[in-house]
N, C-alpha and C positions, 0 to 999 in steps of 0.2 A: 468560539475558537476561530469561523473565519470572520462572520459578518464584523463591519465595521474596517478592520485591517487591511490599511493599504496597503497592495503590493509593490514592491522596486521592480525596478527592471534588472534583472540577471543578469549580467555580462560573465564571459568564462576568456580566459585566455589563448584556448583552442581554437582553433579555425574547423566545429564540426560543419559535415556535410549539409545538404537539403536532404529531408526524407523525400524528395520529389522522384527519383532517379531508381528508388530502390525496389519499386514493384513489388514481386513476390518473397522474397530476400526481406532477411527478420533485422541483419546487424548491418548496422549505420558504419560503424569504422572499429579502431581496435587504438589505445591506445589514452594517453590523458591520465587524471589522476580522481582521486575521489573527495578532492577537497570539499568543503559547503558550497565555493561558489560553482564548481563544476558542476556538482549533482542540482543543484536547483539551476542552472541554465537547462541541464539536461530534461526534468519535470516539466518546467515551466516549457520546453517544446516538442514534448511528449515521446523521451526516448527513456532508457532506462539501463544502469548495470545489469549485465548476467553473464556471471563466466564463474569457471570453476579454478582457474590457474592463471596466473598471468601470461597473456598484456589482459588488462581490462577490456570489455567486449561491449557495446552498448547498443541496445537494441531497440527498435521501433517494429514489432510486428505489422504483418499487413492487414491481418484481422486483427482486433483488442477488442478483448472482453469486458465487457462493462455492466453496469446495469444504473439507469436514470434515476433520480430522486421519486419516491415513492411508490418504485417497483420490487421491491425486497419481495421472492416471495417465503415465509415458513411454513415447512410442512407439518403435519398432522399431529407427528411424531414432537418436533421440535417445540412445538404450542403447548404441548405438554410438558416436555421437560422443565422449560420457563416457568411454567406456574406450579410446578412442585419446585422450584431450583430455590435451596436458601443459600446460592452463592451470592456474594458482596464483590461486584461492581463498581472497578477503580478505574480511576484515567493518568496517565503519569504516574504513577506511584512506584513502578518499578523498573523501569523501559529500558533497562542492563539487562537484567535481567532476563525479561519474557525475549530478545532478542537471541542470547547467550541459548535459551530452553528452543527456541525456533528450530536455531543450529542443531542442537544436540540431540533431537526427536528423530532426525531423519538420519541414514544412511550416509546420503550422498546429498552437500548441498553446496551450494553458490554462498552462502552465508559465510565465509570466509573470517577469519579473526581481522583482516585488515575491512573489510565490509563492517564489521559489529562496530569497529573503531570510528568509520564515518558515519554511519546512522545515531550513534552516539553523540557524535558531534552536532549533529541536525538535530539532535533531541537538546540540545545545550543549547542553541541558538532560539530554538520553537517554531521549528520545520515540520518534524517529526515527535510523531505522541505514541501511547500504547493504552492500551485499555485492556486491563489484569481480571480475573475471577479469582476469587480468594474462597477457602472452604477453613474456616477457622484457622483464620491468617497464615494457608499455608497456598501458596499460587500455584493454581491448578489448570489455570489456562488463560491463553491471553494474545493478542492481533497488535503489529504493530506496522506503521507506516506512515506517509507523508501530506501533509496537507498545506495544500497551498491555494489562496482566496476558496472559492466554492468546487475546488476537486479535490476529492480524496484518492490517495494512490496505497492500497493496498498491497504491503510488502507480502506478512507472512503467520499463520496461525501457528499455535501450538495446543495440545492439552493432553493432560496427566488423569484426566477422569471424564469420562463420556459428554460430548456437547459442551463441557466450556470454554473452549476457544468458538464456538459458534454462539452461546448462547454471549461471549466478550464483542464479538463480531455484531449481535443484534445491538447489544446496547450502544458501541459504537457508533452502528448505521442511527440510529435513533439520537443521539446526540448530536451528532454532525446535521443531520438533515434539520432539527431546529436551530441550526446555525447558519442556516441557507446555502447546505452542499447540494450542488445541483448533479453528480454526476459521481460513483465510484466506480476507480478503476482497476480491476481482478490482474491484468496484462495479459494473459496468457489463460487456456482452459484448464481447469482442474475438478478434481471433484468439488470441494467447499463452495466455487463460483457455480457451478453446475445445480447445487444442493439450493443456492438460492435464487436461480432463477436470472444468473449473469448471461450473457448470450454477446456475439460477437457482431461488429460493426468495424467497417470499412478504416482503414489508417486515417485517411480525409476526413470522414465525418467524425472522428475520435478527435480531431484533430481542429475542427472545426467548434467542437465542443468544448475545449480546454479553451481553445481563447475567448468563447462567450464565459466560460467561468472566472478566467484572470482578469476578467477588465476590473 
């Protein structure tokens, strides 16, 4: 999924900011649209949507959450659940979908109908992938988000039955990383990134990492 695949260069219409100036301060600017070429200029220079209501918000935390190729860690509990797990592990097969159940699991989200409708659109292009856990073809849990050359950017999990949007999340990591993804990124702390062992690194050296991954 990345190895081999040149990257283009991005161009976007906006005249967005330098994250140089923004210090402690999480959002870059307000404003723009969510086209394909917008969101992949935006990736491609390590900032990201998050907003609950219009204008669009885009943000470059000063810490990002990350964790490096072949630092996953699972715990005790999770090692277990894997090898009793007789879930079937897809990639693509549903990416409406597990998106759509993202939204709909939580409360309160940034996942917006006009959000589902651009990630959509990056899954039509092959920007954006999903990787589904099915329990007798009924989707039970599943992680969807953006890859682009050797970085994964990790949008958002779901699950309808104990551990499979984590144990979607492993096979994910495991597929990607024999693809030569050098780096996924969580963006923000949560539990799930917590759960595996994500841990937080400077805007710069986050920063510094995407572009040894884009070359």
């Amino acid at each position: 999924m990345t190895r081999g695949k040149s990257l283009p260069v991005f161009t976007t219409r906006y005249a967005f900011p330098s994250t140089e100036g923004l210090g402690e301060s999480m959002y870059l600017g307000a404003g723009a649209d969510l086209e394909p070429d917008t969101l992949l200029y935006a990736y491609s220079h390590g900032f990201f949507p998050w907003y609950e209501k219009p204008p669009i918000l885009w943000c470059s935390p000063p810490q990002r959450t990350v964790l490096r190729a072949g630092e996953l860690h699972i715990s005790r509990s999770l090692k277990k659940a894997l090898k009793r797990s007789n879930l079937e592990i897809r990639c693509d097969s549903s990416f409406t979908e597990v998106i759509r159940l993202c939204a709909r699991v939580r409360p309160e989200t940034w996942i917006t109908d006009e959000m589902q409708s651009a990630y959509v659109k990056l899954f039509e292009l092959g920007w954006a992938h999903s990787w589904e856990a099915y329990e007798d073809s009924r989707l039970v849990g599943g992680i969807y988000g953006v890859v682009l050359g050797r970085a994964a950017f990790l949008e958002s999990t779901f699950h309808l039955q104990n551990n499979a949007g984590k144990i979607a999340l492993v096979n994910m990591y495991e597929q990607l990383l024999g693809s030569g993804a050098q780096f996924f990124d969580f963006q923000v702390p949560s539990e799930i990134a917590e759960s595996f062992g994500a841990y937080e690194v400077p805007r710069a050296t986050f920063e510094k990492m995407l572009r040894q991954a884009l070359v």
